[in-house]
N, C-alpha and C positions, 0 to 999 in steps of 0.2 A: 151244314158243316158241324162237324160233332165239335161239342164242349172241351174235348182233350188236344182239340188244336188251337186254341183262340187264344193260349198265351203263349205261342212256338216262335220263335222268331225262322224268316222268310226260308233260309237255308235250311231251316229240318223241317219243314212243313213241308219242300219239295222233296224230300227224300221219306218221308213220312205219311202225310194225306194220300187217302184210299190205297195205301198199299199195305193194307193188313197181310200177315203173314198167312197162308193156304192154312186152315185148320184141318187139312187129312194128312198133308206130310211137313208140314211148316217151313217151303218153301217162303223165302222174304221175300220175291219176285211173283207177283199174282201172276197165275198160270195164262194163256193164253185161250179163252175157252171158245176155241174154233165149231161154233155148234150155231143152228138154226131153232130145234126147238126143245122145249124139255119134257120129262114126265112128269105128270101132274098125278097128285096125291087125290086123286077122285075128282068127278068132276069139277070144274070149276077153282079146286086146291092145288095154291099154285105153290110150289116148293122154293119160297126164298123173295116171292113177288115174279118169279121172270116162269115165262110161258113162250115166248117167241122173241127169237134175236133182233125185231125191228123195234121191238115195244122196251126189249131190256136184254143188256148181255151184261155181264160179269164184270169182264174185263172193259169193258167202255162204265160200266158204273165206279171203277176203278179209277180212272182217267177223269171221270166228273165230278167225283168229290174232290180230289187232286185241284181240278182247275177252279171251283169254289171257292177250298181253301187258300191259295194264292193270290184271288183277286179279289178276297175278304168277300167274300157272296154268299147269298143263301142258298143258290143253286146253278149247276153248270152244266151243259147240255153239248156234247161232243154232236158232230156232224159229219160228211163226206169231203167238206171244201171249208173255204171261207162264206163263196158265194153261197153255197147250200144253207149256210147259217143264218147269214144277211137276206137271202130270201124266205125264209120261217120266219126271220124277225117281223120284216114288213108285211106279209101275209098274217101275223097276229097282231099287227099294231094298227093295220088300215085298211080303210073301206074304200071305194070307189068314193071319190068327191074330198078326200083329205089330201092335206098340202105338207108336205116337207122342204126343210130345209138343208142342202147340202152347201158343203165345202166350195171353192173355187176352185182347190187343189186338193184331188182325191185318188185314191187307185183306178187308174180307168175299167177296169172290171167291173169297181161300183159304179159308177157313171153309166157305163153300159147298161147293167142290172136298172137304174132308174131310168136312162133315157128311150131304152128300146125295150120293155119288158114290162116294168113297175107303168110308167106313164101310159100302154095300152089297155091295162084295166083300169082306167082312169084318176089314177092318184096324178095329182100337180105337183111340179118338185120347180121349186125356185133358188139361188145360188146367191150366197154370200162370204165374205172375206171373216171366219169365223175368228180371226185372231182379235177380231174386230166385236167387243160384246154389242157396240152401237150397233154396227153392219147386223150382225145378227136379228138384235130386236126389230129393225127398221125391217126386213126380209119376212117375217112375222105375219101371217092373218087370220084370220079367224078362223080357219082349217086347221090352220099347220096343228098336229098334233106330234110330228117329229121333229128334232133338232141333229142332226146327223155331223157327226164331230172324228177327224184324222190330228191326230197331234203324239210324239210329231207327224208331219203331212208325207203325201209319197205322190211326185219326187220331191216337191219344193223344200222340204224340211220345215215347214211352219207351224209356230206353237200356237195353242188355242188354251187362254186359259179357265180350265176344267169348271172350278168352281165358279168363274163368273160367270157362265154360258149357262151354267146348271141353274144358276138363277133368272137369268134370264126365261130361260125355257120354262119352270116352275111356275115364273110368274103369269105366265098365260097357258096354263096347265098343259104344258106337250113334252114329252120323255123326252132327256140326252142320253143319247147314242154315242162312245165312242169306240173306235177303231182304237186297240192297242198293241195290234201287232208289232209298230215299229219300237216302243218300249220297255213291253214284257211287265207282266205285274212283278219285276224284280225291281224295273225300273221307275213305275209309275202305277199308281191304283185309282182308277178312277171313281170306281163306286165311294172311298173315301170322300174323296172330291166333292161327290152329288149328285154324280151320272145316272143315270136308271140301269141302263146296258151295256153292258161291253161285249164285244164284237172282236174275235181273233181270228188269225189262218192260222193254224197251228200249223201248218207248213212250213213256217219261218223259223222265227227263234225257238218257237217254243217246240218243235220237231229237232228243229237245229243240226238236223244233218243230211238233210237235201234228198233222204228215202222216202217220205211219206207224205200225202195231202189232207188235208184236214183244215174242220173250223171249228167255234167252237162259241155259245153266248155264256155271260156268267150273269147274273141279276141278282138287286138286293132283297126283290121282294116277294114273298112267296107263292102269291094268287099271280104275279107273271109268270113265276118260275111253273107255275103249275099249267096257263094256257101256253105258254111253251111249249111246252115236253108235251102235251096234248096234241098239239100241231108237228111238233117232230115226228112222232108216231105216226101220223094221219097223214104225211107227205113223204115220210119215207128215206129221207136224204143221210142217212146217219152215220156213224165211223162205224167202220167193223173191225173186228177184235183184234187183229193186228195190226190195224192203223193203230187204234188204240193204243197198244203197249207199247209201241214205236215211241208215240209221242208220251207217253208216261216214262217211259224212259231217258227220252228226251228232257222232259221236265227237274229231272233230277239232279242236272247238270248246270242248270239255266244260270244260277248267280253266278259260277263263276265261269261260265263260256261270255256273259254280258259285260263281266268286268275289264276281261279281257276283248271283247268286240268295243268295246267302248273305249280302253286305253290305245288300242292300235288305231282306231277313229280318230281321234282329237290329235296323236301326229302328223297324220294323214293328212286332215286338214291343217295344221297347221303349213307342214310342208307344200301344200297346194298355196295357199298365200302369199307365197313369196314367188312364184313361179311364173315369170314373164309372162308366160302364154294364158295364164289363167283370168278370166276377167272377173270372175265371182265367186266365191267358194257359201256353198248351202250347207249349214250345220250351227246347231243351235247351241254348241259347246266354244265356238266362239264370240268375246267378247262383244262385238262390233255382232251379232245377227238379232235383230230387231225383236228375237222371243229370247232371249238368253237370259233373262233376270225372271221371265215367268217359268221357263224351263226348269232355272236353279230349284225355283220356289217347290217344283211342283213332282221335280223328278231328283230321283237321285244320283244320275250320273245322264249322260246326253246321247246313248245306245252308237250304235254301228255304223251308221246309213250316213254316208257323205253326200253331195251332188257339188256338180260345179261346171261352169260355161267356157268355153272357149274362144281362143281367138281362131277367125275364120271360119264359123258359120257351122252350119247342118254337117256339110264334109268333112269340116277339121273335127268334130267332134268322134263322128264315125269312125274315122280314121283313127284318133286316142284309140276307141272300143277294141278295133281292128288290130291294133298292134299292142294290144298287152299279154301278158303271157304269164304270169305267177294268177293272177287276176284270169278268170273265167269269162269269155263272152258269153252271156246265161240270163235268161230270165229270172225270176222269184230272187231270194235275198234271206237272210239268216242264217245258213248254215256256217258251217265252219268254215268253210273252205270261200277266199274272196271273191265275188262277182263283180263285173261290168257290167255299163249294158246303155242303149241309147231310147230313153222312154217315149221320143219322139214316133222313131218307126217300131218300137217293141210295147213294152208294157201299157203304155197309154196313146197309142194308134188310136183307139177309139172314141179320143177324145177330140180328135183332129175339127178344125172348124167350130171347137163349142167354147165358151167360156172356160173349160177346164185346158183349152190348147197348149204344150208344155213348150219353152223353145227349143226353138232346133240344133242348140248351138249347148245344150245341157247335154252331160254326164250325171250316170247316177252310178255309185258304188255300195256295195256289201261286202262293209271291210270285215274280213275273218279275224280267225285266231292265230294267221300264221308269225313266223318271224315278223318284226314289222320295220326292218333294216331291208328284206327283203321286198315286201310289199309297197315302201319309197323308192326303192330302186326302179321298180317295174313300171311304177307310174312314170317319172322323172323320163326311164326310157321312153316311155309309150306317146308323153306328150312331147319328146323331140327337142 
């Protein structure tokens, strides 16, 4: 992260980091450099560091100092996905015969990624209630070299708090990992915390408009940040140049698409609270949810993502899903526009039968930026 960013506050750093203006025609928008490879200044001279668009493009090294700067890091490393990230991460951090620790409640994508994929090159992954730093330590063996951390969590909304996990993990020498997709280094910085890694989709908030997939690590330190990007090059998985600017673009918008996903959140849930049919409302912005004073502590506001149970089981819920209409019935979450969705039979299916099992009888919402007079209404109808 260059020196001319590190006393910026959050909102000009997103509109700022790695978006130097084109020095041929001094466009403020870094071009989109839709190119595979370059010409080299004799052999071996490589004009600028870049030689080939897997090892380095333009416009994705654009997007990497961007995501650095944001989540105060020393280096940031754009991908194809989320998963594409999460597996370079675990491919540079473990050998066959080391043991992780995961969430209870995680994105079932990751779960997958560990339980059918990670575990047949033989890494051991074991599961505990991270909100829990006891749980955690006790979960702990002489292996584990990972400590793998969601907060808040998807769907459950559960908070983990940052710093004590970080120590935790420290103390018997194994990196935190967290997932900050849900929210956003506008809302929460981990590597402040203590984390080693963070771990994004950029698909979500930080795309924030439902075009483009992406992931993305940020690390604070620099011999990671270097076997990284080592390994990203050598696997292949990476954003290309128009994802990229997609999501740079994205980025420059983030505090205030989050303040608004987050004020139309906490009516959301408030109004679910009161509503006969509702038996549980998940969100760590109100009072009464079990992480809400580490949340306060940790975050600056309590991001988008509602959840919450109903009465009458696996059908009643479906049914909510089924009958909303402002509200998207949709996979993935952050963009602007509101989602539904039932993580049972969608997003975490493939969690079904394991420790991570979600109930049947949960809703998960991605409350947007729309009116949010209209977005109570819809639910209000939807739940009958």
């Amino acid at each position: 992260m260059s020196d001319r960013h590190t006393s910026q506050h959050f909102e000009t750093l997103a509109i700022h980091a790695g978006n130097t203006a084109d020095p041929l025609t001094g466009a403020v928008v870094p071009p989109i450099y839709q190119v595979s490879t370059y010409k080299q200044d004799g052999v071996g001279g490589l004009r600028g560091g870049y030689e080939y668009s897997r090892s380095a493009n333009p416009t994705r090294t654009a997007l990497e100092e961007n995501l650095a700067a944001l989540e105060g890091g020393r280096r940031g490393l754009a991908f194809a996905s989320g998963l594409a990230a999460e597996d370079c991460l675990l491919r540079t951090l473990l050998s066959p015969g080391d043991h992780v620790v995961i969430p209870n409640d995680a994105y079932g994508g990751t779960f997958r990624l560990f339980a059918k994929v990670v575990a047949r090159w033989g890494v051991e992954w074991s599961v505990a209630d991270t909100s829990d730093p006891a749980a955690v330590r006790a979960a702990l063996t002489p292996k584990t070299k990972v400590v793998w951390v969601e907060t808040p969590s998807n769907p459950l909304l559960g908070i983990t708090d940052v710093a004590a996990v970080a120590q935790v993990a420290r103390e018997a020498g194994a990196r935190l990992v967290v997932d900050n997709t849900f929210a956003t280094p506008y809302l929460q910085q981990p590597l402040a915390l203590g984390a080693d890694v963070v771990v994004h989709s950029l698909t979500k908030y930080m795309g924030g408009h439902s075009d483009v997939v992406g992931g993305a690590l940020v690390v604070a330190d620099h011999e990671l940040g270097e076997e990284l990007a080592y390994h990203q090059n050598a696997m292949g998985a990476v954003a290309g140049p128009f994802d990229s600017w997609l999501v740079l673009r994205g980025t420059k918008t983030l505090s205030v698409r989050m303040d608004r996903h987050s004020e139309n959140a906490g009516k959301v849930a408030e109004m679910l609270t009161r509503h006969a049919r509702v038996t549980h409302v998940l969100y760590p912005g109100l009072p009464d949810h079990p992480g809400h004073e580490v949340a306060a502590k940790q975050m600056r506001a309590f991001g988008g993502m509602v959840s919450f149970r109903v009465q009458g089981g696996e059908e009643a819920a479906v049914e909510v899903c089924n009958r909303a209409k402002v509200f998207t019935l949709g996979e993935s979450l952050g963009g602007v526009e509101s989602l539904i969705e039932h993580p049972g039979r969608m997003t975490h299916a493939s969690a079904a039968g394991s420790a991570l099992e979600v109930p049947g009888d949960l809703v998960r919402l991605s409350v947007g930026i729309e009116n949010v007079d209209d977005l109570l209404s819809d639910i209000q109808q939807a739940l009958g």
